[in-house]
C-alpha positions as CSV (number, residue, x, y, z in Angstrom):
1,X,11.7,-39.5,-16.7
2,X,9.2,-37.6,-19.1
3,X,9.9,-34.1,-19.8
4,X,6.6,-33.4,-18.7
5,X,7.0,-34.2,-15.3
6,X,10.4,-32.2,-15.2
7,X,8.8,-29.2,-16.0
8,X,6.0,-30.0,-13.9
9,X,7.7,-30.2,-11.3
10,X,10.3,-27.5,-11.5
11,X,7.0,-24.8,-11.7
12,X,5.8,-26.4,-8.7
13,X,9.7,-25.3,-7.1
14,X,9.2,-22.3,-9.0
15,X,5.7,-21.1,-7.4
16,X,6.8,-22.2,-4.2
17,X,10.1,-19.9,-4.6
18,X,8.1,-17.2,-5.6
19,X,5.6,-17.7,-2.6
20,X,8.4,-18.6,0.2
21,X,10.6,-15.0,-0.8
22,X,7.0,-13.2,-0.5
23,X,6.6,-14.4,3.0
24,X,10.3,-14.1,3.7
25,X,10.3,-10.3,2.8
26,X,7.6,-9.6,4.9
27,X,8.7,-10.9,8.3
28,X,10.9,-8.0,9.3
29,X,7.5,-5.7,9.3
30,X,5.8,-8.0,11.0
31,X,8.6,-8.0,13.8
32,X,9.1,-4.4,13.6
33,X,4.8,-4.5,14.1
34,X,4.9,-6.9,16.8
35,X,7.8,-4.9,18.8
36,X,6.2,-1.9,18.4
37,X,2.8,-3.2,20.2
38,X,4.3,-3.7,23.2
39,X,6.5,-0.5,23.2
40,X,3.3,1.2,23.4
41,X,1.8,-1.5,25.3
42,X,1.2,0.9,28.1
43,X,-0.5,3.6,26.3
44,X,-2.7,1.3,24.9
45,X,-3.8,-0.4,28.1
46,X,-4.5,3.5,29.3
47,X,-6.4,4.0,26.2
48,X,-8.7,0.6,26.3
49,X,-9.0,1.7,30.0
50,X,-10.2,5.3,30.1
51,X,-12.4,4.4,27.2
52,X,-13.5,1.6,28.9
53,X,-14.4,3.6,32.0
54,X,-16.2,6.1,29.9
55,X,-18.5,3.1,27.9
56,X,-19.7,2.1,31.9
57,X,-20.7,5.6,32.9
């Protein structure tokens, strides 16, 4: 095996590393984003709703 294509490939494991613990760390706001759409699910359906009703008059 060239050395070339060792270090070639351990930067591609390397950006890919990088990239994966980006996305990794951002999955708990996305959850915690996510849960708290539908806590407030109600209060946004009243919101769309009365704003809604005002658009039609």
């Amino acid at each position: 095996m060239d050395l070339s294509v060792l270090k070639e490939t351990l930067g591609n494991y390397e950006t890919f590393g990088g990239n994966i613990g980006t996305a990794l760390k951002g999955i708990p706001t996305l959850l915690t984003s996510i849960l708290n759409f539908f806590d407030n699910f109600g209060a946004l359906a009243d919101t769309t709703g009365n704003n809604l009703d005002k658009l039609s008059s």
